[in-house]
Residue frames as qw, qx, qy, qz and C-alpha x, y, z in Angstrom:
[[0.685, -0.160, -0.618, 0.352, -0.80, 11.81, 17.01],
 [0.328, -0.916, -0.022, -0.231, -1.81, 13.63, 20.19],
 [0.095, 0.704, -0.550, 0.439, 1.46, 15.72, 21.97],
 [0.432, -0.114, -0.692, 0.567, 3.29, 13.69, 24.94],
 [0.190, 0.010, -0.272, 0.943, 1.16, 15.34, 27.85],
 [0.372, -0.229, -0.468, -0.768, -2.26, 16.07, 26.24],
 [0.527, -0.381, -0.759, -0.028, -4.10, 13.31, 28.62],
 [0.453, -0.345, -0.653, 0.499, -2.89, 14.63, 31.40],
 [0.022, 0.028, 0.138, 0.990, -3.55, 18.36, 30.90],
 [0.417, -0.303, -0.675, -0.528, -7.18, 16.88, 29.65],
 [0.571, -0.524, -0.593, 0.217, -7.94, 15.54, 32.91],
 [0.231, -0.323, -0.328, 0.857, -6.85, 18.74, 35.03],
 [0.375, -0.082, -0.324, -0.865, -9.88, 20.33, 32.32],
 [0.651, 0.059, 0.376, -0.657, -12.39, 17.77, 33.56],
 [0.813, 0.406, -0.236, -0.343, -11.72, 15.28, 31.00],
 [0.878, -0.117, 0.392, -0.247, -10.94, 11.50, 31.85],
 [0.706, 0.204, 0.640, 0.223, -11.20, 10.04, 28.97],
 [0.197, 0.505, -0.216, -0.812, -9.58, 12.25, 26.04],
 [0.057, 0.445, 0.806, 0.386, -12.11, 9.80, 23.09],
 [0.107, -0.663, -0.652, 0.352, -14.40, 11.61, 25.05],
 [0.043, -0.776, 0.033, 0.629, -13.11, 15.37, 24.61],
 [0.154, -0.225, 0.645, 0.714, -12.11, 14.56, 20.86],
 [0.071, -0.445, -0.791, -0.415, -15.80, 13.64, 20.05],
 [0.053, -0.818, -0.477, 0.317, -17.20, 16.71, 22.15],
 [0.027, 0.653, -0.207, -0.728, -15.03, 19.02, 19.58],
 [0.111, 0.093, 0.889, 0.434, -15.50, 16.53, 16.60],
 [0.041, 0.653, 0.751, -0.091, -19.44, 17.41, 17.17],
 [0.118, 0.937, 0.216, -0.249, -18.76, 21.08, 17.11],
 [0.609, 0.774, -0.174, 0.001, -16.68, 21.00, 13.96],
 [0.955, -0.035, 0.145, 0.256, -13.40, 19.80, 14.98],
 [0.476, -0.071, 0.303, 0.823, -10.24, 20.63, 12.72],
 [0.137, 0.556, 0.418, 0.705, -13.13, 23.25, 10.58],
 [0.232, -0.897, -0.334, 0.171, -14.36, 25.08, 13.89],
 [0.151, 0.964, -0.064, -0.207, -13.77, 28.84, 12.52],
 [0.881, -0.039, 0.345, 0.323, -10.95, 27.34, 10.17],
 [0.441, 0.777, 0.304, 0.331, -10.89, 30.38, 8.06],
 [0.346, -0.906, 0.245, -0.002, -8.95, 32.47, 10.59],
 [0.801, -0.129, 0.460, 0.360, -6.11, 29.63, 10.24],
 [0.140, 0.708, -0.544, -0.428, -3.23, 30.60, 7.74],
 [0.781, 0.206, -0.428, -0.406, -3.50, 27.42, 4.75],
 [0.568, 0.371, -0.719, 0.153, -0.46, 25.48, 5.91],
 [0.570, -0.458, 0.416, -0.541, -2.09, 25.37, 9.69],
 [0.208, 0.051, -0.975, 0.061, -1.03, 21.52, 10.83],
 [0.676, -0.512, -0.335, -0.411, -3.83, 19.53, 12.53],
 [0.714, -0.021, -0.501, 0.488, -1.03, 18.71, 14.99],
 [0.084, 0.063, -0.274, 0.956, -1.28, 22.48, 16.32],
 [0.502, -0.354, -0.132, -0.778, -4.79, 22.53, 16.29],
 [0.794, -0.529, -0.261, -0.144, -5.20, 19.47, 18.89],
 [0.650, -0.166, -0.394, 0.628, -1.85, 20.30, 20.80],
 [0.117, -0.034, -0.197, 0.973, -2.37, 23.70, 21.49],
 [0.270, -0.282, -0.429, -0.814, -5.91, 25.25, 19.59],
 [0.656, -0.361, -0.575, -0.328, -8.34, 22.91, 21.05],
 [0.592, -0.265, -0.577, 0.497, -6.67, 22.34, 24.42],
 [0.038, 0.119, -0.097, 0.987, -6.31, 26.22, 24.81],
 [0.322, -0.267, -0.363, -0.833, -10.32, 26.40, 23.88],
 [0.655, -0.311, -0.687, -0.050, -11.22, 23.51, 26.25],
 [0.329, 0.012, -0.370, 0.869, -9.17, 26.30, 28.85],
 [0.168, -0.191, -0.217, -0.942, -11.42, 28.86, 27.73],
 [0.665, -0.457, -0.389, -0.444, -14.84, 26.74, 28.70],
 [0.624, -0.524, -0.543, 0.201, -13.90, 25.38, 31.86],
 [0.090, -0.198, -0.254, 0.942, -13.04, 29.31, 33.12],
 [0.327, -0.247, -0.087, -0.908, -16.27, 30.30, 32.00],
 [0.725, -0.306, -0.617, -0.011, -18.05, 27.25, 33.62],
 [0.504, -0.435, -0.512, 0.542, -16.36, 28.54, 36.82],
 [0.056, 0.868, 0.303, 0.389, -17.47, 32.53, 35.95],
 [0.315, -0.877, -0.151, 0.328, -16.27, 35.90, 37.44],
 [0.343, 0.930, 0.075, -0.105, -14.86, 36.91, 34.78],
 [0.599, -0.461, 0.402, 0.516, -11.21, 35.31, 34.22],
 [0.329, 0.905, -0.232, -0.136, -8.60, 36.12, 32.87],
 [0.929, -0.001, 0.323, 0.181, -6.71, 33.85, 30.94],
 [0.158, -0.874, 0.346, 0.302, -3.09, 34.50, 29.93],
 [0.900, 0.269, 0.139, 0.314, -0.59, 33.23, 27.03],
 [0.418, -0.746, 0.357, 0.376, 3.04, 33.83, 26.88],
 [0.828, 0.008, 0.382, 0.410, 5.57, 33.42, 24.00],
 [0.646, -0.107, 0.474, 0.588, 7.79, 34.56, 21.55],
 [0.269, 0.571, -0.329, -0.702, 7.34, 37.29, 18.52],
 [0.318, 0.465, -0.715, -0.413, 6.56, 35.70, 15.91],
 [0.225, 0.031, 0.958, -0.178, 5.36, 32.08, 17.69],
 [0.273, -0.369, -0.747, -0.481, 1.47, 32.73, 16.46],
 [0.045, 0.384, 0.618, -0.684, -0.04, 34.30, 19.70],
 [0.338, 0.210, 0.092, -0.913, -2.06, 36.91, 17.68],
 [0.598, 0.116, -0.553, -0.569, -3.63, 33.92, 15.38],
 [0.192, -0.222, -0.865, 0.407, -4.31, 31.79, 18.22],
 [0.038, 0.361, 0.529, -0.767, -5.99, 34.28, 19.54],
 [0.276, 0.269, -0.376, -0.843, -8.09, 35.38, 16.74],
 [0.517, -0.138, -0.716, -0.449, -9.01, 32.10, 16.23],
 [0.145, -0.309, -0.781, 0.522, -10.01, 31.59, 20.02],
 [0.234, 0.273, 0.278, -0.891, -12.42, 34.50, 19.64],
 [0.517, 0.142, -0.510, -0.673, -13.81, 33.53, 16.62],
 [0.404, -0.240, -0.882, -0.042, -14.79, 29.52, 17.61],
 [0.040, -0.391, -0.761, 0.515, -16.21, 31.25, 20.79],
 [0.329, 0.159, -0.124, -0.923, -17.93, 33.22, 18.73],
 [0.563, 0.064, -0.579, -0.586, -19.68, 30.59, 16.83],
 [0.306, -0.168, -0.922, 0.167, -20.02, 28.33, 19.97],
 [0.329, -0.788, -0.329, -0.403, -22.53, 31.33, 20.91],
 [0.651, -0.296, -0.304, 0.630, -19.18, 32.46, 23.80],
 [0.071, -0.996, 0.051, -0.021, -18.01, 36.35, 24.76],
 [0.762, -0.199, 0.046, 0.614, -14.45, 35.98, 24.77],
 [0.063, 0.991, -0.020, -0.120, -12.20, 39.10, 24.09],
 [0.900, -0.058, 0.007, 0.431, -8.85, 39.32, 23.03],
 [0.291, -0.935, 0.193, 0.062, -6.17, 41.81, 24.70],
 [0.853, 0.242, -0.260, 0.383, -2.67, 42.35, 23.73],
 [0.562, -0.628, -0.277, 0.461, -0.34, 43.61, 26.07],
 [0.291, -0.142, 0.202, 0.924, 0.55, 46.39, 22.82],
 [0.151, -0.802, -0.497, -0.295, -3.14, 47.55, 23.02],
 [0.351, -0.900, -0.221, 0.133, -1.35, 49.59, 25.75],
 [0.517, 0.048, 0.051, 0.853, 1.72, 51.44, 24.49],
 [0.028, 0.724, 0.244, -0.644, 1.39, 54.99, 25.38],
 [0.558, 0.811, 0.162, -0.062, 0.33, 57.31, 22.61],
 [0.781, 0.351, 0.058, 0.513, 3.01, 58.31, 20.01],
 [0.340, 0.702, -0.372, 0.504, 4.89, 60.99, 21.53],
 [0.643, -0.655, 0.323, -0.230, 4.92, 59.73, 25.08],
 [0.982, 0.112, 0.095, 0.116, 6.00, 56.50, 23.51],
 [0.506, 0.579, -0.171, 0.617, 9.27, 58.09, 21.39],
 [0.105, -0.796, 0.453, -0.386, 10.19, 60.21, 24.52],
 [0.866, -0.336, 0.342, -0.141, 10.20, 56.57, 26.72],
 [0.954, 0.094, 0.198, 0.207, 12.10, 54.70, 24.10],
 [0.444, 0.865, -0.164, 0.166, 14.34, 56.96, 23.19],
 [0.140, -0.698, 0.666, -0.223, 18.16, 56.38, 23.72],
 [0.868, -0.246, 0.393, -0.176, 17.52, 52.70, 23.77],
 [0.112, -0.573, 0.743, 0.326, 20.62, 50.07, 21.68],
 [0.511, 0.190, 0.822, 0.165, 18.31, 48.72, 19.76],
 [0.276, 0.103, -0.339, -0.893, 16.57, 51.90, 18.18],
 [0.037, -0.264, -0.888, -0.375, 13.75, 49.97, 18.69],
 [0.152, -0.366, -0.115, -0.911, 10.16, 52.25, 18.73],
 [0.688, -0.285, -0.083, -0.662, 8.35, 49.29, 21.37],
 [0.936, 0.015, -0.346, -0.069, 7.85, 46.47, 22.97],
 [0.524, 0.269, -0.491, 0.641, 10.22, 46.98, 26.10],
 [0.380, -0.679, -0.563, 0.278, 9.29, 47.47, 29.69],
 [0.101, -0.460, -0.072, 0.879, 8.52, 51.10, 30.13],
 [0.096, 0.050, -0.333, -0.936, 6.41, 51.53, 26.96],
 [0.301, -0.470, -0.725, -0.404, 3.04, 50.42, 28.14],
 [0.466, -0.415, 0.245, -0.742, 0.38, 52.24, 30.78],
 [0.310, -0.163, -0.914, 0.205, 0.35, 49.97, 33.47],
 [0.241, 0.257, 0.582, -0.733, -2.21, 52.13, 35.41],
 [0.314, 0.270, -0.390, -0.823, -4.19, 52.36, 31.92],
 [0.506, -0.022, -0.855, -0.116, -4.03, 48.12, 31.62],
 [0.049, -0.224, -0.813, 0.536, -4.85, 47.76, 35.58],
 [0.273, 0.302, 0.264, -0.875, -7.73, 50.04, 35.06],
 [0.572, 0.099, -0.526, -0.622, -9.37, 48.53, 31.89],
 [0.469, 0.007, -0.883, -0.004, -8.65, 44.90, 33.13],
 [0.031, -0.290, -0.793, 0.534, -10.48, 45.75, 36.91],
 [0.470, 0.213, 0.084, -0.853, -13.72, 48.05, 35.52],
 [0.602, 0.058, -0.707, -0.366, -14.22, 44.90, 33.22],
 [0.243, -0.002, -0.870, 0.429, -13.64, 42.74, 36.23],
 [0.090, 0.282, 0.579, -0.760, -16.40, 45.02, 38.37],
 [0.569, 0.379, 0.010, -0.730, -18.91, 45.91, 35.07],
 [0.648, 0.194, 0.727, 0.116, -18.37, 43.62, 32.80],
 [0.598, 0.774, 0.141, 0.150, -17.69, 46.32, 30.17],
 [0.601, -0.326, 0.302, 0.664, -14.14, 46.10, 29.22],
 [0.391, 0.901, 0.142, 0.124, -13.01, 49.66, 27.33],
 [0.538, -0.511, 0.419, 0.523, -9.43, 49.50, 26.22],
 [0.088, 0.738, -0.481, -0.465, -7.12, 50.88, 23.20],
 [0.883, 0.160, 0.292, 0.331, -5.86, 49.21, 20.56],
 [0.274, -0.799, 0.322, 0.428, -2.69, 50.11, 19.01],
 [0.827, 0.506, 0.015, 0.245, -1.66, 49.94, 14.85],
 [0.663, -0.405, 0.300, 0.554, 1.94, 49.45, 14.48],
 [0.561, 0.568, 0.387, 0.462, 1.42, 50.79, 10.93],
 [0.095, 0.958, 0.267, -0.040, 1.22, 54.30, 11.90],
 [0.152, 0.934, -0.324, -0.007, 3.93, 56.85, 11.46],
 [0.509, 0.668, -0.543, 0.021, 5.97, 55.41, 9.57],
 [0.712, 0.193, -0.663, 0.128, 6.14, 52.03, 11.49],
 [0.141, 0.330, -0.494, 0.792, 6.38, 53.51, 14.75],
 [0.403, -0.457, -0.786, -0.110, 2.84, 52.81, 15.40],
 [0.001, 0.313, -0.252, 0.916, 0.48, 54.36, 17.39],
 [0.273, 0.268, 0.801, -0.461, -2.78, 54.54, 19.60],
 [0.061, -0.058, -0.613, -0.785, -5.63, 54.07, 16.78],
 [0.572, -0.409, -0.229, -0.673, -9.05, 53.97, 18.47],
 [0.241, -0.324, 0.745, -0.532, -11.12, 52.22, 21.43],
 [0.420, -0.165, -0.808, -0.379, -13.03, 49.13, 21.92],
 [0.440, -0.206, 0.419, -0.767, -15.73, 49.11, 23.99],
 [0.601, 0.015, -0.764, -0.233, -17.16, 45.11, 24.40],
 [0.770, -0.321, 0.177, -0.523, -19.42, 42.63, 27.66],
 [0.525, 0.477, -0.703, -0.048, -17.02, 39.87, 27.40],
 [0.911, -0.318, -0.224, -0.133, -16.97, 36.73, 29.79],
 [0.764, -0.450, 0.285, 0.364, -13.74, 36.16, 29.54],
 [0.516, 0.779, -0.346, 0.087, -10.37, 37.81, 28.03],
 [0.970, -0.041, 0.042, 0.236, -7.60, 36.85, 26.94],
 [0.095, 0.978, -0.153, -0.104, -4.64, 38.41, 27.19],
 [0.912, 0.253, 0.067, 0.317, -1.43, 37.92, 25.35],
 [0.008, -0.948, 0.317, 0.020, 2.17, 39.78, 25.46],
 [0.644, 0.369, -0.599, 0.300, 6.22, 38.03, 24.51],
 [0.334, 0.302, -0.757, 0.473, 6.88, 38.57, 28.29],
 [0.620, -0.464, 0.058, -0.630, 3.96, 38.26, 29.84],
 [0.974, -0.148, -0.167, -0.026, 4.33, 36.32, 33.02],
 [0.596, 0.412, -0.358, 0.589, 8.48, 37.22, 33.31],
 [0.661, -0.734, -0.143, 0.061, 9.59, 37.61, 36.82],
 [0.009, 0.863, -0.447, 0.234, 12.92, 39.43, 38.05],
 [0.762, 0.214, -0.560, 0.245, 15.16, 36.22, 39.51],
 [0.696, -0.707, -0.120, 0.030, 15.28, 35.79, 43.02],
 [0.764, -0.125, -0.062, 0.630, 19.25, 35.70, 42.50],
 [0.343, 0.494, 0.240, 0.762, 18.77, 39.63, 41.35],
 [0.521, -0.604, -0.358, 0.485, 19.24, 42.08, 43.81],
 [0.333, 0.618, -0.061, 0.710, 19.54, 45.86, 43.44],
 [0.491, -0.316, -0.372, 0.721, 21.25, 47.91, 46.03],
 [0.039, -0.905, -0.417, 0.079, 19.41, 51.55, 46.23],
 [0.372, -0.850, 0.178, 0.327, 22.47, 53.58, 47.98],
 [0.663, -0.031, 0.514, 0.544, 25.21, 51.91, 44.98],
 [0.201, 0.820, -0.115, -0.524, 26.60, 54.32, 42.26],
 [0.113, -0.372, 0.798, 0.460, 28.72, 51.68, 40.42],
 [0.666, 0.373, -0.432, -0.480, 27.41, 49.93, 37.41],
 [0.721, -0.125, 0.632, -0.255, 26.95, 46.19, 37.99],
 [0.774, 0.499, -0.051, -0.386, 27.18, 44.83, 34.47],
 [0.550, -0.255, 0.790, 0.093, 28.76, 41.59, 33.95],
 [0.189, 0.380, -0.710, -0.562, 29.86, 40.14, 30.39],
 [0.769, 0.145, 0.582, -0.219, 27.37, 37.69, 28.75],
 [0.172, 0.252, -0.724, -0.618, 26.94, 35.43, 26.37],
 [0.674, 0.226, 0.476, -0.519, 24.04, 34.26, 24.72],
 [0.813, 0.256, 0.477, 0.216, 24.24, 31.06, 22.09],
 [0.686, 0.247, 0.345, 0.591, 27.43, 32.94, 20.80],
 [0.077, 0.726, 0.289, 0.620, 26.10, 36.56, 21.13],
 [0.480, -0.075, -0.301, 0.821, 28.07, 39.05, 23.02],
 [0.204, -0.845, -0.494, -0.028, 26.57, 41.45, 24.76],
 [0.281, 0.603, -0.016, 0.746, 27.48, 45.20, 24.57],
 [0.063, -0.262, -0.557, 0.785, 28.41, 47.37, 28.18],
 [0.164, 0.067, 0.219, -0.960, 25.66, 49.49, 27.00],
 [0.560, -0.250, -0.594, -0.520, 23.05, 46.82, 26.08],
 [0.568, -0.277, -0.716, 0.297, 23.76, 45.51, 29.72],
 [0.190, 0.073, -0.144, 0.968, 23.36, 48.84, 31.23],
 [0.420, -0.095, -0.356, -0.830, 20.39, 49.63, 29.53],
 [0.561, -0.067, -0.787, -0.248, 19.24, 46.19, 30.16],
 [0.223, -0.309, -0.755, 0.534, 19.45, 46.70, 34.40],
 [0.131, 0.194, 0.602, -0.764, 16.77, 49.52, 33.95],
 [0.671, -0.053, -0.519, -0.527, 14.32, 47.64, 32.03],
 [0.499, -0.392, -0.772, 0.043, 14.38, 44.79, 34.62],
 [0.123, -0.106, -0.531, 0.832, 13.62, 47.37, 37.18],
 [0.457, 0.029, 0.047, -0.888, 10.72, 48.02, 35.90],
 [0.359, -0.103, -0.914, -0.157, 9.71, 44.49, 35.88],
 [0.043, 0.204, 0.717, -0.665, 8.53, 44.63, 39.66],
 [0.243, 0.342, 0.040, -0.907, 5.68, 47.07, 38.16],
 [0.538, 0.174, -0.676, -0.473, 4.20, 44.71, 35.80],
 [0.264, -0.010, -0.945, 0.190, 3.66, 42.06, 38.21],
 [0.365, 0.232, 0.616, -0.658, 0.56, 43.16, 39.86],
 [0.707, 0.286, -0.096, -0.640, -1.16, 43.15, 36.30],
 [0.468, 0.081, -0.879, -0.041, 0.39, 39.14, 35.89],
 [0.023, -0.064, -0.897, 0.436, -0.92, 38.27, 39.36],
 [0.522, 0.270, 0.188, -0.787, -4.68, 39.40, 37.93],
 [0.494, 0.222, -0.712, -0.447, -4.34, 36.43, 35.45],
 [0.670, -0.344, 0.522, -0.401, -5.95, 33.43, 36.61],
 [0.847, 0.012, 0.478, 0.233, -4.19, 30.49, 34.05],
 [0.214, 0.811, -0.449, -0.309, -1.40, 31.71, 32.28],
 [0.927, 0.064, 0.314, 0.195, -0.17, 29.32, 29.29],
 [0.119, -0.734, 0.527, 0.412, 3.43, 29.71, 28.20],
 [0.905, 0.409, 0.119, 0.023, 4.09, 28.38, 24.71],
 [0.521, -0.591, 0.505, 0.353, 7.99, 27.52, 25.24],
 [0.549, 0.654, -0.480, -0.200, 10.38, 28.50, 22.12],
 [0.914, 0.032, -0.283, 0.289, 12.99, 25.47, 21.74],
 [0.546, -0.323, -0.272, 0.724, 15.53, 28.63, 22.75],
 [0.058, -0.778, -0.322, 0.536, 15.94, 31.54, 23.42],
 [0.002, 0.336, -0.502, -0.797, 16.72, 32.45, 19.46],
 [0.372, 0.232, 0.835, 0.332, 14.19, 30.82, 18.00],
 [0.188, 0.833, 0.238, -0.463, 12.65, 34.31, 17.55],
 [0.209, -0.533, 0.542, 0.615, 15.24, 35.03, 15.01],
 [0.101, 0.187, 0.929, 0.303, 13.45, 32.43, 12.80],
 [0.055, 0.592, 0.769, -0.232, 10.19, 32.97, 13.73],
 [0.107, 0.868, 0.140, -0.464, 9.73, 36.99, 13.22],
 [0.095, 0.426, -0.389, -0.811, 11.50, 36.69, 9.94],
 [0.060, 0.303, 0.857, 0.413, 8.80, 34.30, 8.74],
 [0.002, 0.763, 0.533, -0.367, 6.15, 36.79, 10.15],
 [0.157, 0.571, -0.303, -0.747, 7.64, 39.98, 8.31],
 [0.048, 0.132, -0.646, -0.750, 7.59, 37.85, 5.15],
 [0.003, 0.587, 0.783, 0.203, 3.73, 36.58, 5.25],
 [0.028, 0.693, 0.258, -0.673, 3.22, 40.16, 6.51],
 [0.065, -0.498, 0.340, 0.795, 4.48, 41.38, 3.41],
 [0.008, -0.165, -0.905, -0.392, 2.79, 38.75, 1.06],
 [0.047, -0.518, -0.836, 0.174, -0.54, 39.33, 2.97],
 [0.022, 0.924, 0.266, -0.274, -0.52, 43.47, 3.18],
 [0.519, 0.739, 0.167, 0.396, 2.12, 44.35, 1.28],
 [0.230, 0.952, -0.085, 0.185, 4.27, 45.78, 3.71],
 [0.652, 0.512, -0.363, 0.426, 7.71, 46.17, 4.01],
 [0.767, -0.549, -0.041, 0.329, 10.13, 45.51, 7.15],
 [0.443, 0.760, -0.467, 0.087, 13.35, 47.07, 6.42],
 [0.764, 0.228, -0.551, 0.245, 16.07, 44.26, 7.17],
 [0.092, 0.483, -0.311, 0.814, 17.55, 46.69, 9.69],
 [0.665, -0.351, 0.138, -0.645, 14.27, 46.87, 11.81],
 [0.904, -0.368, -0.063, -0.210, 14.14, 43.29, 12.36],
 [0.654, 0.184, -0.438, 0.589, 17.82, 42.42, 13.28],
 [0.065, -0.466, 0.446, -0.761, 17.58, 45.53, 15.34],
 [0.579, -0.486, 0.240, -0.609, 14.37, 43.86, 17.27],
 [0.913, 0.025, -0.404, -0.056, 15.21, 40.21, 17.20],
 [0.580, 0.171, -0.589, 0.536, 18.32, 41.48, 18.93],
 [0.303, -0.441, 0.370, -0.760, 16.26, 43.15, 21.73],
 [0.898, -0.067, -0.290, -0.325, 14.41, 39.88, 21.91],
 [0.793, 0.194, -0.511, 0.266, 17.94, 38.08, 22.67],
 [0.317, 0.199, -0.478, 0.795, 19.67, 40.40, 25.04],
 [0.392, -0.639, -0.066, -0.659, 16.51, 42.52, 26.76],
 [0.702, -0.544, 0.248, -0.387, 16.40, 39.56, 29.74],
 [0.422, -0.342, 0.839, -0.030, 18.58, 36.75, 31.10],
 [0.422, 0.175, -0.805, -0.379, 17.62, 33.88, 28.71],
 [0.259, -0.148, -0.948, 0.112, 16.35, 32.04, 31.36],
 [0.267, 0.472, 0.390, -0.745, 13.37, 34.43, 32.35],
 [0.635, 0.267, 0.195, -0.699, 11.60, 33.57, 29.26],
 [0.452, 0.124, -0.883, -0.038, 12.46, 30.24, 29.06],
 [0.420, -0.398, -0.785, 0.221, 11.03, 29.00, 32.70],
 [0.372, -0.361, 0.203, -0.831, 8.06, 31.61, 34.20],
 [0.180, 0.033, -0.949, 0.257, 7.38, 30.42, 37.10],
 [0.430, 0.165, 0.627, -0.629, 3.91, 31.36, 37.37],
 [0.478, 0.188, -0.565, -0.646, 2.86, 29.62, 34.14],
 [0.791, 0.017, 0.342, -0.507, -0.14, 26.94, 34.67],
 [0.860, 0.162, 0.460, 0.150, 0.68, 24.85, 31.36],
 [0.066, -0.679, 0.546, 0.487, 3.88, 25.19, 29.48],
 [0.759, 0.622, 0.130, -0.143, 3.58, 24.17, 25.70],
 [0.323, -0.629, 0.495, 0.506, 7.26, 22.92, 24.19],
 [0.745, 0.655, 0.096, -0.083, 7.19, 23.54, 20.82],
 [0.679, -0.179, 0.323, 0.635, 10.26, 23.16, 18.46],
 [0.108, -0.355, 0.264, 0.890, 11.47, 25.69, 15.70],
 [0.277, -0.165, -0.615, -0.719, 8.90, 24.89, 12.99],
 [0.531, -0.217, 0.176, -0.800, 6.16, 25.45, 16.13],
 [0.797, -0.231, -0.548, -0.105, 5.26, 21.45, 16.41],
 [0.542, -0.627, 0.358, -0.430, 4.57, 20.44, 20.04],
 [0.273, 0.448, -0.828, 0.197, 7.11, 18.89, 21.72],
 [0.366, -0.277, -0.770, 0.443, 5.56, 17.89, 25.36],
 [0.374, -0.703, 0.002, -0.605, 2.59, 20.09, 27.31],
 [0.518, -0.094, -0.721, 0.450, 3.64, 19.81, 31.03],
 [0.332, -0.833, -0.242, -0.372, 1.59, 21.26, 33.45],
 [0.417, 0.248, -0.524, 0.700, 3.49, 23.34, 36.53]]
């Protein structure tokens, strides 16, 4: 049964009549286009509420050419990197260029990294504003833009001892990338205000669904969003950012411990417990709850529920 939403979404792609768009992917394999990328237990419900729609994104930006850049938002753990995977692949076989960019292709190398994260209250080793080259990302994402060869990092989390590093470069003529990151797309709140000339600490007590926040997670937490601001010029280079919306703002909790365990089943390695509690809680506390719940410069906002079925696509 197609998601609440789907029609209309269709039509803002060029498609009318979605019979129409279900028998122009039904012709070029349908549920089996590059199916092998798919993990077994893949619903067809995700492949025509999200997959397909996503891909149908993908053609009508290259139809309009110069090289966009198309964005996805969501969660740890939600399925961005296997989306994506399979988005490259089907455009592969549809004879497409697509690329796919994460936004932890750009953590600085491993000791710049460890001197940036250090001292953070989560002990975690990534994945927090301040551990990616933003002049590194701007620079890959505009030489593509101007050559049409896009040469950017990639980055294995495997490496010392989990901590992950920078592990080679790709050098690729794509049409169009994609680019994917948990906060891509997160804006600072208009209600948030910092005062230059102020010495006092501003941190006010939260709670999130039951979870108390520590003075020094909230601390910590005002100079990460400061470095939001800094990130925004590489969001305002997207040109259709889709935000696949958790039910809340925990459903990461779920989600990244079912990722550690097919991690483990699939390669064999080991999370320690520790590690993911420690990042699930940076997940919770890093930003207001409601900054990556409603980004306001998302295009089409995907509400899925805890076990990832789509709720409603609404288009903003």
């Amino acid at each position: 049964m197609a998601p609440k939403g789907l029609s209309l979404l269709l039509e803002t792609l060029g498609w009318t009549d979605p019979d129409l768009w279900w028998s122009h992917w039904q012709q070029r394999g349908g549920f089996e286009l590059a199916r092998r990328v798919w993990p077994a237990e893949v619903k067809d419900e995700w492949l025509l509420g999200v997959a397909l729609p996503l891909l149908s994104q993908a053609e009508s930006l290259l139809e309009s050419g110069g090289r966009p850049l198309l964005g996805l938002s969501a969660l740890p753990g939600c399925g961005k990197t296997t989306l994506c995977d399979w988005l490259v692949q089907a455009s592969s076989e549809l004879g497409w260029s697509i690329a796919f960019l994460s936004i932890d292709d750009f953590y600085w190398p491993g000791p710049e990294l460890d001197r940036r994260m250090a001292g953070n209250p989560w002990g975690v080793p990534r994945a927090i504003p301040g551990s990616h080259d933003l002049e590194l990302m701007a620079t890959a994402l505009d030489r593509w833009r101007e050559t049409g060869v896009l040469y950017a990092p990639r980055f294995d989390k495997s490496l010392r001892q989990g901590r992950g590093d920078r592990s080679e470069w790709v050098r690729s003529t794509p049409d169009l990338v994609v680019f994917e990151g948990w906060f891509v797309g997160v804006h600072v709140s208009d209600e948030v205000s910092f005062d230059q000339n102020s010495t006092t600490e501003p941190p006010v007590a939260e709670t999130i669904d039951s979870l108390e926040l520590t003075t020094e997670e909230l601390l910590y937490r005002e100079q990460l969003i400061r470095l939001i601001p800094d990130y925004v010029p590489i969001w305002n280079r997207i040109d259709k950012l889709w935000h696949l919306k958790s039910q809340s703002g925990t459903s990461s909790r779920l989600w990244k411990r079912q990722q550690v365990e097919t991690q483990a089943k699939t390669t064999g390695v080991q999370v320690p417990q520790t590690a993911v509690q420690n990042f699930v809680r940076m997940i919770e506390t890093v930003f207001p709850a409601p900054w990556l719940q409603d980004l306001h410069q998302s295009d089409v906002v995907i509400d899925l529920t805890n076990q990832r079925a789509v709720r409603e696509i609404t288009l903003k």
